[in-house]
C-alpha positions in Angstrom: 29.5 -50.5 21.8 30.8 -53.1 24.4 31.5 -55.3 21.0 33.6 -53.2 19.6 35.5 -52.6 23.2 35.5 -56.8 23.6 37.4 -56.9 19.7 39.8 -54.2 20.4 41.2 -55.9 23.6 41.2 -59.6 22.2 43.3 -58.6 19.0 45.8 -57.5 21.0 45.3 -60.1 24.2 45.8 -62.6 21.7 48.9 -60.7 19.9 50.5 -59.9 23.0 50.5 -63.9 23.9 52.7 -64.3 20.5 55.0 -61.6 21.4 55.9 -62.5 24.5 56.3 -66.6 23.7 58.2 -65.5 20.4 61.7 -66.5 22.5 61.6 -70.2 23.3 65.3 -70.1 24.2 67.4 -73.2 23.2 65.3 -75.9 23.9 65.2 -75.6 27.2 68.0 -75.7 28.5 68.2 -72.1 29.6 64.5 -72.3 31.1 65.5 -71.2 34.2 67.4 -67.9 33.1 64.8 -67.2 30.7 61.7 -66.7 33.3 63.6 -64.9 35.3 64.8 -62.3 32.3 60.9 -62.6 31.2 60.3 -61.4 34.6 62.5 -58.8 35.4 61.4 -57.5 32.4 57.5 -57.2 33.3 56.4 -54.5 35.7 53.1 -53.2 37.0 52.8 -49.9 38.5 49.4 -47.9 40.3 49.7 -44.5 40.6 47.6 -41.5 40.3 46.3 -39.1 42.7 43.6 -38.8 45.2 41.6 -35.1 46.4 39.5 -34.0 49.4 37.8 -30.4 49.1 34.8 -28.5 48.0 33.5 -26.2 44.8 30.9 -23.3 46.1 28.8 -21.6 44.2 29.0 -17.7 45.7 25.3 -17.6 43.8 24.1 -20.9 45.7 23.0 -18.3 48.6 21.1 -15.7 47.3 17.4 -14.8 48.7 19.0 -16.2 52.3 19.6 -19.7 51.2 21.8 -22.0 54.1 24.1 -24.7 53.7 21.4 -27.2 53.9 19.3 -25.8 50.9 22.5 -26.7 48.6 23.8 -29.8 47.3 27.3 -30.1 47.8 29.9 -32.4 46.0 31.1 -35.3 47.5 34.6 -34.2 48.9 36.3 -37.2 47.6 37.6 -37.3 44.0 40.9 -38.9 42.2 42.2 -40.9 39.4 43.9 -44.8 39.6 45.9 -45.8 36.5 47.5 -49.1 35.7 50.5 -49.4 34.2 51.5 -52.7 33.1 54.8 -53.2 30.3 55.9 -56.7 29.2 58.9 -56.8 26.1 56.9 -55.2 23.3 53.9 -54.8 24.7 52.1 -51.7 27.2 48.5 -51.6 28.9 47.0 -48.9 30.5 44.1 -48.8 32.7 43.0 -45.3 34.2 39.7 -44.8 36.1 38.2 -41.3 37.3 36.6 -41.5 40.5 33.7 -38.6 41.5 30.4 -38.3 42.4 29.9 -37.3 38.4 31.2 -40.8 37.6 29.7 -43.1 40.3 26.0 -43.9 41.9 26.8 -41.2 45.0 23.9 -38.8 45.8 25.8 -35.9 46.2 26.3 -33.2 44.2 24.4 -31.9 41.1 23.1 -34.3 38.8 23.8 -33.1 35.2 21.7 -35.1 32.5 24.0 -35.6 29.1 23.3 -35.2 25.9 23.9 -37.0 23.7 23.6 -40.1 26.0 27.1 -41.1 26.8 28.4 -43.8 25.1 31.8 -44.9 27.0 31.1 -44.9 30.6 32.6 -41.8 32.4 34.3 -43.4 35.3 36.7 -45.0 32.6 39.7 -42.0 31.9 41.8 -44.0 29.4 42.3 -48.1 28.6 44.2 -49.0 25.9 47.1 -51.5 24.6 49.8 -50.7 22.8 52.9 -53.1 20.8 56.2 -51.6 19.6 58.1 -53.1 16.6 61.0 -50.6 16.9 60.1 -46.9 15.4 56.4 -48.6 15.3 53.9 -48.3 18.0 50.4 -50.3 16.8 47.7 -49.5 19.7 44.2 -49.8 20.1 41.4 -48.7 23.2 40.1 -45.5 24.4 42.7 -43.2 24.0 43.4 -39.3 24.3 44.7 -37.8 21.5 47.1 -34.3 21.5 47.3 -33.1 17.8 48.5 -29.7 16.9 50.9 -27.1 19.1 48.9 -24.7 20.1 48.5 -24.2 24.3 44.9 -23.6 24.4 42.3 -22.8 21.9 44.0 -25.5 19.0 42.1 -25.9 16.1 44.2 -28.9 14.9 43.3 -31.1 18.2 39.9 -32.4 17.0 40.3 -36.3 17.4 38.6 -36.3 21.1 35.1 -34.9 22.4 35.1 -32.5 24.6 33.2 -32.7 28.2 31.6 -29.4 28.5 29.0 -30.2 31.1 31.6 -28.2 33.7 32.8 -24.8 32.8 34.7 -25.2 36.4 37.1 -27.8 34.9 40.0 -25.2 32.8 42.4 -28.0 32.3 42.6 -29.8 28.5 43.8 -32.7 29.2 41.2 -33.4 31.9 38.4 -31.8 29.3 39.3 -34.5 26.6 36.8 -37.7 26.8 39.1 -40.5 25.7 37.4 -42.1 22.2 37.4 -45.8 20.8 40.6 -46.0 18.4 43.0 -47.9 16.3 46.2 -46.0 15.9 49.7 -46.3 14.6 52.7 -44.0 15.2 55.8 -44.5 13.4 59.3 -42.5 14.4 60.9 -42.1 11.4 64.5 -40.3 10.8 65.5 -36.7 11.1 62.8 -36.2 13.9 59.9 -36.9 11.2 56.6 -38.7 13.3 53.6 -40.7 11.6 50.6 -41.0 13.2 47.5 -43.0 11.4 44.2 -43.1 13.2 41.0 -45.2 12.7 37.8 -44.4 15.2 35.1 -46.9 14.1 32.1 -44.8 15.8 31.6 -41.2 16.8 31.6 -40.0 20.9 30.0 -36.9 20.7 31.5 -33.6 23.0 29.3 -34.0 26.2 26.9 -31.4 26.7 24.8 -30.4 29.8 21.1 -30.9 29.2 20.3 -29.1 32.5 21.7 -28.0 35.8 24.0 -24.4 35.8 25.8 -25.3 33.4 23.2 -26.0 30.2 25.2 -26.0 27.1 21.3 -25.1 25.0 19.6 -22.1 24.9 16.4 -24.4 24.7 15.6 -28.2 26.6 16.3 -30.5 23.7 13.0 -32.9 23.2 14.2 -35.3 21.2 11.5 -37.8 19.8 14.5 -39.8 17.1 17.7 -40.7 18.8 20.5 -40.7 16.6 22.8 -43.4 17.2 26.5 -43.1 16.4 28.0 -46.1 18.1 27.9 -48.0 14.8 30.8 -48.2 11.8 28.5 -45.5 9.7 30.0 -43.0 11.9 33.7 -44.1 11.4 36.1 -41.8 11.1 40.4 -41.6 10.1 42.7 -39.1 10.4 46.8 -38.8 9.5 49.2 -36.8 11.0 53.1 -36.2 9.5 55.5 -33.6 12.1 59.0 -33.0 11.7 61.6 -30.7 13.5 64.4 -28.9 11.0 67.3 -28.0 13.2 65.7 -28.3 17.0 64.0 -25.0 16.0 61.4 -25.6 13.6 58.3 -27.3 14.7 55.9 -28.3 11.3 53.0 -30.5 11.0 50.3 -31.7 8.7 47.5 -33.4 9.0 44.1 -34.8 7.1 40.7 -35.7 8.6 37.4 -36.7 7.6 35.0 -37.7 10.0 31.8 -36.0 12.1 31.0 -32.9 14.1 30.9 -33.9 17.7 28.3 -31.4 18.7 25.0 -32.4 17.3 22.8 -29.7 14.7 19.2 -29.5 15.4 16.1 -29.7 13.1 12.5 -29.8 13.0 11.8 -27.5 16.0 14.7 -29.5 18.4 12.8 -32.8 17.8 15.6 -34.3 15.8 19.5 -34.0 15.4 22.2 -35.1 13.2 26.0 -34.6 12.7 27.9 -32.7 10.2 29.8 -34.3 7.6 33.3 -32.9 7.4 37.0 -32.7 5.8 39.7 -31.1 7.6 43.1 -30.1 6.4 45.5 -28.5 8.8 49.2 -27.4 9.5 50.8 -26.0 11.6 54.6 -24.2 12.3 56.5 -23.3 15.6 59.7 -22.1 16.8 61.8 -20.3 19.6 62.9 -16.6 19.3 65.0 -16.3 22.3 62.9 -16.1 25.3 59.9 -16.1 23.2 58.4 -19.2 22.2 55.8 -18.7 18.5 53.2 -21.5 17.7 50.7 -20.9 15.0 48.0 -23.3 13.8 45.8 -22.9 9.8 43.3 -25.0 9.0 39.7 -25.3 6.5 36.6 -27.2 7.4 35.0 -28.5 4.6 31.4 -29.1 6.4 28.3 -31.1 4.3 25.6 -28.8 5.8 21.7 -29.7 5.1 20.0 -26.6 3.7 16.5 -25.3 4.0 15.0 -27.6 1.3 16.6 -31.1 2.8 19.7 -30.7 0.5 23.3 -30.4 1.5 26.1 -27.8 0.2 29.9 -28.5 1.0 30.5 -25.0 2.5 34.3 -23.7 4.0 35.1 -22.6 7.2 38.6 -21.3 7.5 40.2 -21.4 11.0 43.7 -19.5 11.9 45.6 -19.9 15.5 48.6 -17.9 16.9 50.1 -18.6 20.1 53.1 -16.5 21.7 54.9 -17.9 25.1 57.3 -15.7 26.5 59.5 -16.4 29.5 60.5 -13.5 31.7 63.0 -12.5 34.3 61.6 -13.5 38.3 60.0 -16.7 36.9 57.4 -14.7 34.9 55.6 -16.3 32.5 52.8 -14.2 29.8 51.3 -16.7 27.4 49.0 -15.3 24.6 46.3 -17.5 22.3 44.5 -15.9 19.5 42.1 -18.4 17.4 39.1 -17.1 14.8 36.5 -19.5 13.3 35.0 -17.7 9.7 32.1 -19.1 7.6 30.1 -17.0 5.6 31.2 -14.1 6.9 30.5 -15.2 10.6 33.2 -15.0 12.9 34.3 -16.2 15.9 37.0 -14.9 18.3 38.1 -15.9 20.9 41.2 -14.4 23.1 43.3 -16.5 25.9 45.3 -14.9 28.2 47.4 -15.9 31.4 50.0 -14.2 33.3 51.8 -16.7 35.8 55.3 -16.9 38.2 56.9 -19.2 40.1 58.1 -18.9 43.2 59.4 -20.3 46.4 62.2 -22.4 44.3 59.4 -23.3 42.1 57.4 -25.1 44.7 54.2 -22.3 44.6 53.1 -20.8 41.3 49.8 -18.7 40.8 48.0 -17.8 37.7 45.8 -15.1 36.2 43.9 -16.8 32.7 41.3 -15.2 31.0 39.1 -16.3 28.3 37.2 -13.6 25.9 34.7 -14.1 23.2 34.8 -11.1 21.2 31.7 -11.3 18.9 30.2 -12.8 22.1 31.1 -9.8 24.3 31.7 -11.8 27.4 34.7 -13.4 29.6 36.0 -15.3 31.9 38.6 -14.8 34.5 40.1 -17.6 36.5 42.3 -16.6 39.4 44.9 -19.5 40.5 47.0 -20.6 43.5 49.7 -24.0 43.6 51.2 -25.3 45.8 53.7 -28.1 45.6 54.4 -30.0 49.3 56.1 -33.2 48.5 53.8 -35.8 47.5 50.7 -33.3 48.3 49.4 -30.2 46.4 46.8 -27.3 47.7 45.3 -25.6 44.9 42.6 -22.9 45.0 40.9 -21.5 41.9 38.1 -19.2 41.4 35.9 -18.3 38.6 34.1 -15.4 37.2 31.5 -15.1 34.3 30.4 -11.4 33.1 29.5 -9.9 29.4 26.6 -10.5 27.1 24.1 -12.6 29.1 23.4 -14.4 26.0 26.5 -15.1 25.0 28.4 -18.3 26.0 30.5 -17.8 28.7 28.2 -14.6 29.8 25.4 -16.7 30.3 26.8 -18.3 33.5 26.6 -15.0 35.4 25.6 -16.9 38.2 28.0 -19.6 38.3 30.9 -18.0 40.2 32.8 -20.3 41.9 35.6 -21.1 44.6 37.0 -24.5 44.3 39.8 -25.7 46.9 41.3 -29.0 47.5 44.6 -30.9 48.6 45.7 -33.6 46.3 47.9 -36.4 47.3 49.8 -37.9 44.3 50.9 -41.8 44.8 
């Protein structure tokens, strides 16, 4: 893996040395104003945002159990990013700072499987050149395909880190993946976006702790590597907007499954083989803003005998925002999953308002599985103070104890901090 990291950023060290000595100016006569043009014209910026506060468990103290039988979190948490920008060129450096992401012996410690590939205290790093309506970029990126809110079935170019059913943010979900990309702005709103990921980074599952993605402890005796160009993967992406009212969008993928299949009584794993086609349309209807998503999975699955079938799976997504009177806000996500006549539903729902000129906003979201027969309800408060921000969230599992949200019964949570942006 590190090889692959060490090509991506000498390609484009060594292309962003001819970019920026492309201008020799006349000989130099005009050295003097030409340094100081190159420099006014290059900037570095830091800025992120830095928290102090606490999750609890409510469940942590059952049968009389104290503050010192728990392992709390360490109260510290934040991100850094670099920013640098020369004349045709961008860099970006992001860390994510925790006790999930550095050698600190406080709270739980949550095994991963697969074993993670890019280490997790790196957020994003990538560099990027632009020839005009051309952006070429390569590094660990994050990736937003499709329109939908929540629940997209056309955003499939990043894992997913599902170790922490307490993290309800996308963006922060996403695991930023080894890439080669190219987006090109063409006329009449039109986007193309080309992407090449030489190795697979599988979603992140919890192999223990409260939140265990398996029903089962995975022994694994063959470890499957995917760091290698025989899990390569490419993807294109063509959106246009008709009018400043029509949102459409088309896209094309073949690459892996990131969650792994299991075989020979959870001693082995592999991924799926898989085509993906996709569109998606959106548009404003007065207050009300419509986004819906259609894609089909075309999955090489291995059948009892060691063979493999190309079977469908047919996805849908329909997404309504509508923006009321008093700073009201209801949005609605629908998405459904079918493959041989299984489904799988799943309902997102979140009532929010603003208030206090906008500076304090809470939020009511909840997250059903129908076939499942569980939920999720995550209860909100914001509030914007300058350069801080108090937030408090809380989280409750109930349903189907075997289904997969229902199955963290006992993982209610409170989670509180103040965030200091910079």
């Amino acid at each position: 893996m590190k090889k692959y990291i060490a090509i991506i950023f000498s390609i484009l060290f060594i292309t962003t040395i001819f970019a920026q000595e492309e201008d020799f100016g006349d000989f130099g006569f005009d050295e003097d104003e030409t340094t100081e043009n190159q420099e006014s014209q290059f900037s570095v910026e830091v800025h992120g945002n830095m928290n102090i506060g606490f999750s609890l468990f409510f469940m942590e103290f059952k049968d009389g159990k104290s503050f010192g039988d728990i392992c709390p979190q360490f109260p510290l948490w934040g991100k850094i990013n670099l920013n640098a920008n020369a004349p045709m060129v961008k860099a970006f450096f992001g860390v994510n700072l925790s006790d999930k992401t550095l050698p600190i012996s406080m709270g739980e410690k949550t095994e991963i499987f697969p074993k993670v590939i890019i280490p997790r205290w790196i957020d994003e790093a990538y560099m990027e050149i632009t020839l005009d309506p051309v952006i070429i970029g390569a590094g660990l990126k994050k990736f937003n395909w499709g329109i939908a809110n929540s629940l997209s079935i056309l955003d499939i170019i990043n894992p997913i880190d599902k170790s922490d059913f307490s993290i309800t943010n996308t963006q922060d979900k996403k695991i930023a993946t080894p890439a080669f990309y190219l987006e090109a702005y063409l006329p009449l709103d039109m986007k193309l976006s080309i992407v090449y990921l030489p190795i697979l980074q599988p979603n992140h599952n919890a192999k223990n702790g409260r939140w265990q993605s398996f029903d089962f402890q995975p022994s694994i005796t063959t470890n499957t590597k995917t760091n290698t160009l025989k899990y390569s993967q490419a993807g294109i992406r063509y959106t246009a907007t008709i009018n400043d009212m029509h949102d459409l969008g088309v896209q094309y993928f073949y690459g892996f499954k990131k969650d792994p299949i299991f075989k020979n009584s959870n001693t082995e794993f592999e991924y799926e083989q898989y085509h993906h086609v996709g569109l998606n349309y959106g548009t404003g209807i007065g207050p009300v803003a419509v986004q819906a998503e259609l894609a089909t999975n075309i999955i090489n699955k291995r059948k009892s005998n060691n063979t493999y079938k190309y079977t469908p799976e047919f996805l849908w997504n329909i997404g309504l925002d509508y923006s009321m009177p008093y700073n009201l806000n209801i949005n609605l996500q629908v998405a459904e999953s079918i493959m041989l006549s299984k489904t799988n539903t799943k309902i997102n729902f979140a009532l929010s308002q603003r208030v206090l000129r906008g500076s304090m906003e809470w939020k009511i979201a909840t997250l059903v599985g129908i076939e499942d027969k569980d939920f999720m309800i995550t209860p909100s408060l914001n509030w914007i103070l300058g350069s801080f921000t108090v937030d408090c969230s809380l989280g409750f599992f109930a349903g189907d104890k075997k289904g997969k949200l229902g199955k963290f019964y006992n993982n209610h949570f409170l989670k509180l901090s103040l965030e200091y942006k910079f």
